[in-house]
N, CA and C atoms as a LAMMPS dump frame, in Angstrom:
ITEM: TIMESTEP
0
ITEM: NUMBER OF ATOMS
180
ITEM: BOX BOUNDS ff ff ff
-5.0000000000000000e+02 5.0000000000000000e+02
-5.0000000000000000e+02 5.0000000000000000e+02
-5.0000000000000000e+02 5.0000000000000000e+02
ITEM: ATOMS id mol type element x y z
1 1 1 N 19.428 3.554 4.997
2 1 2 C 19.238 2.485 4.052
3 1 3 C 19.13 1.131 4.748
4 2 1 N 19.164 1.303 5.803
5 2 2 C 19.102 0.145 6.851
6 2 3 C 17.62 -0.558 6.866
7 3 1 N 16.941 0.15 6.721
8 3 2 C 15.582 -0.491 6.785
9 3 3 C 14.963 -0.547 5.222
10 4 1 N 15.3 -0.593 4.375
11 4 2 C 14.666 -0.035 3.318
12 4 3 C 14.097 -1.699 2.483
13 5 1 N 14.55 -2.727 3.219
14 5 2 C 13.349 -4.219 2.608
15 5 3 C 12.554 -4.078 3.582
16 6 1 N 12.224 -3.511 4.804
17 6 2 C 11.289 -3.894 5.618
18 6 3 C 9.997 -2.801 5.115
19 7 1 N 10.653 -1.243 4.49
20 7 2 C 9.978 -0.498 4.08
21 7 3 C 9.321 -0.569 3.052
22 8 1 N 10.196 -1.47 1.823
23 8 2 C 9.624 -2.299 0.592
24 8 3 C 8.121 -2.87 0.7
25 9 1 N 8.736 -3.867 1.959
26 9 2 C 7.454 -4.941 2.688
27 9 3 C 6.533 -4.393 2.706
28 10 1 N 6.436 -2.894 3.504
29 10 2 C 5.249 -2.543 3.889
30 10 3 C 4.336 -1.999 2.234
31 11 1 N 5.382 -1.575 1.855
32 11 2 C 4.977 -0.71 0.569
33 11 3 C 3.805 -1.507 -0.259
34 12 1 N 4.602 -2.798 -0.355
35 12 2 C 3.999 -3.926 -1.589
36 12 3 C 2.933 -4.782 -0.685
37 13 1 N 2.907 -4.834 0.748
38 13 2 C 1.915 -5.723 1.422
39 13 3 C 0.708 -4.833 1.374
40 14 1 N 0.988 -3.213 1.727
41 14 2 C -0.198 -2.262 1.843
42 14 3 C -0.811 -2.655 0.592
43 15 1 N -0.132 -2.346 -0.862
44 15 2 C -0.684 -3.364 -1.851
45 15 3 C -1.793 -3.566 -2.24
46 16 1 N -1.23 -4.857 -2.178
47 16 2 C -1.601 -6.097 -2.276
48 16 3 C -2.993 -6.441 -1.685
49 17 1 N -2.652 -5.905 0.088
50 17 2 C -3.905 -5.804 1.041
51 17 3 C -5.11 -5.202 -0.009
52 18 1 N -4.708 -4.035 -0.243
53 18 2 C -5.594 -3.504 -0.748
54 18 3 C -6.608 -3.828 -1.984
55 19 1 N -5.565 -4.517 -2.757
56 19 2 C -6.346 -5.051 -4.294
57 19 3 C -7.215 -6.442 -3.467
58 20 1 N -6.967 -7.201 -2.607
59 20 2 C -7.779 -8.308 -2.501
60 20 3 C -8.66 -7.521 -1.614
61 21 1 N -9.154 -6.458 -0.944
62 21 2 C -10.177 -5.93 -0.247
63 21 3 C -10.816 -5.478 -1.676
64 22 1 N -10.353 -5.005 -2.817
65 22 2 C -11.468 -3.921 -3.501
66 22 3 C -12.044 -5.626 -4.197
67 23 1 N -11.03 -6.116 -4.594
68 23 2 C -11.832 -7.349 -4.756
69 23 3 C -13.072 -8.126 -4.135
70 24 1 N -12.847 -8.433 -3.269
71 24 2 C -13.839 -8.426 -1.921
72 24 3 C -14.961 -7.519 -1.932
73 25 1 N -14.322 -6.315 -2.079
74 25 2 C -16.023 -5.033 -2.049
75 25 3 C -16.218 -5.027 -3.268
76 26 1 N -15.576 -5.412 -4.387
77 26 2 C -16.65 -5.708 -5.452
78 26 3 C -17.765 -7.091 -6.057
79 27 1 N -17.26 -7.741 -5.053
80 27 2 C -17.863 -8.768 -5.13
81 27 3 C -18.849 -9.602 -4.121
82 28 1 N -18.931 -8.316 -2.973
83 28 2 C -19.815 -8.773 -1.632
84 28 3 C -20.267 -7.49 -1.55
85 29 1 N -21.5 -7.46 -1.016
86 29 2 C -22.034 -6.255 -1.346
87 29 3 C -21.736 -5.444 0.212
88 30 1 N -22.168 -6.256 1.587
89 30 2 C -21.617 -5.938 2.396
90 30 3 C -20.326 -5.617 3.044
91 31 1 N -18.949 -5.456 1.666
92 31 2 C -18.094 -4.754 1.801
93 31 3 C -17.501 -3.584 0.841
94 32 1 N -18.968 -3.109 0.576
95 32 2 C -18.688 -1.687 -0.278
96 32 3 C -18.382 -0.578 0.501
97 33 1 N -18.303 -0.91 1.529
98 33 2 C -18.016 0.675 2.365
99 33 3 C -16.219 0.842 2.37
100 34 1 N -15.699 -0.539 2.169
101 34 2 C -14.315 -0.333 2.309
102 34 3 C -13.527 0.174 1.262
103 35 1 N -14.808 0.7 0.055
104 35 2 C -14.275 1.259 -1.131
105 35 3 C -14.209 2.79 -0.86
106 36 1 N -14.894 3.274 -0.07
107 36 2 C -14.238 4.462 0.497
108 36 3 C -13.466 4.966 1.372
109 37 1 N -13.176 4.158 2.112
110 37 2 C -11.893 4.051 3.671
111 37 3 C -11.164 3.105 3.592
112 38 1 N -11.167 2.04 3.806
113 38 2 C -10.026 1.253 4.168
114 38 3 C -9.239 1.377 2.554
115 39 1 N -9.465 1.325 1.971
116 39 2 C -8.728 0.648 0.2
117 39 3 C -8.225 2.244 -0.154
118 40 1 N -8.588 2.882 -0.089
119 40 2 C -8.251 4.517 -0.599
120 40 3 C -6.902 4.719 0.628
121 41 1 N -7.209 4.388 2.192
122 41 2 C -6.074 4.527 2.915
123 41 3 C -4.678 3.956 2.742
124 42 1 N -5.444 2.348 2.501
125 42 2 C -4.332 1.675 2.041
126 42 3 C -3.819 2.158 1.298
127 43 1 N -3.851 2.66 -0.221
128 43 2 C -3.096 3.104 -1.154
129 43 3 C -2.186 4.335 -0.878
130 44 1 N -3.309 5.412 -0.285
131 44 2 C -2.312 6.309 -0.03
132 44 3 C -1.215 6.17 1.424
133 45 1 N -1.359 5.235 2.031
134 45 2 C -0.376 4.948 3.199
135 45 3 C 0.843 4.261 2.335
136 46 1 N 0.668 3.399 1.164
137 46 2 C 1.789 2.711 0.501
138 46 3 C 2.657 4.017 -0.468
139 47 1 N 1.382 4.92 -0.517
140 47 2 C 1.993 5.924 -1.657
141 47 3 C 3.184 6.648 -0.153
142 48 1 N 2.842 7.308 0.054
143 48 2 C 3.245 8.087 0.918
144 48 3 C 4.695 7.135 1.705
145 49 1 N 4.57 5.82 2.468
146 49 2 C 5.629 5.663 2.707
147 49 3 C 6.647 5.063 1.139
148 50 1 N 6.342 5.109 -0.145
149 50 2 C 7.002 5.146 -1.29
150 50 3 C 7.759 6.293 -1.574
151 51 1 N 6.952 7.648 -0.995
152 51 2 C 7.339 8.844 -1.3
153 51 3 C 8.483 9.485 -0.021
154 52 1 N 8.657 8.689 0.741
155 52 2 C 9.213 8.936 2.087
156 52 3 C 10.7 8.011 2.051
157 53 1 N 10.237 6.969 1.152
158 53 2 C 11.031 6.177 1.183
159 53 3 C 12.73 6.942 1.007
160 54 1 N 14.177 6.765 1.401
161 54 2 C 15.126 7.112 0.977
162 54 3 C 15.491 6.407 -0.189
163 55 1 N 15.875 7.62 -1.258
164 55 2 C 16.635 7.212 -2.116
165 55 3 C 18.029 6.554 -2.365
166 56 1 N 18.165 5.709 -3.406
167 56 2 C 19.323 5.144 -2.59
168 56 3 C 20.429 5.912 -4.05
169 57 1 N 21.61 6.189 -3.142
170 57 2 C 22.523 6.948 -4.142
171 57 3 C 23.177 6.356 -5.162
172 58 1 N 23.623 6.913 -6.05
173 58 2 C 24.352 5.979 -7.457
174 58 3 C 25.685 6.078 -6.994
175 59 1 N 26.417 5.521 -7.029
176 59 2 C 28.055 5.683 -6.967
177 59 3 C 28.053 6 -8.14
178 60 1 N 29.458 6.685 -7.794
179 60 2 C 30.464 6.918 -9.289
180 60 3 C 31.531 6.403 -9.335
């Protein structure tokens, strides 16, 4: 649980990154290719370290 804001960080920056690139490739035509690689990676690299992430336990 030691790392788990730096893991946040990455989670919500992968993001973020990502929505202002599809933005970008929808609005420049010379960055439609990043609608199939870079923006699809991004997401699933944020999914995946989300899914990796440790849970953090409930006390009782």
């Amino acid at each position: 649980m030691a790392h788990t804001s730096l893991i946040e960080f990455m989670i919500w920056s992968s993001i973020f990154h990502a929505a202002i690139m599809l933005a970008q490739a929808l609005a420049d035509e010379t960055e439609k290719a990043n609608l199939l690689g870079d923006i699809p990676a991004l997401f699933l690299v944020a999914f995946v370290f989300w899914y990796l992430m440790p849970k953090q336990r409930e006390e009782e």
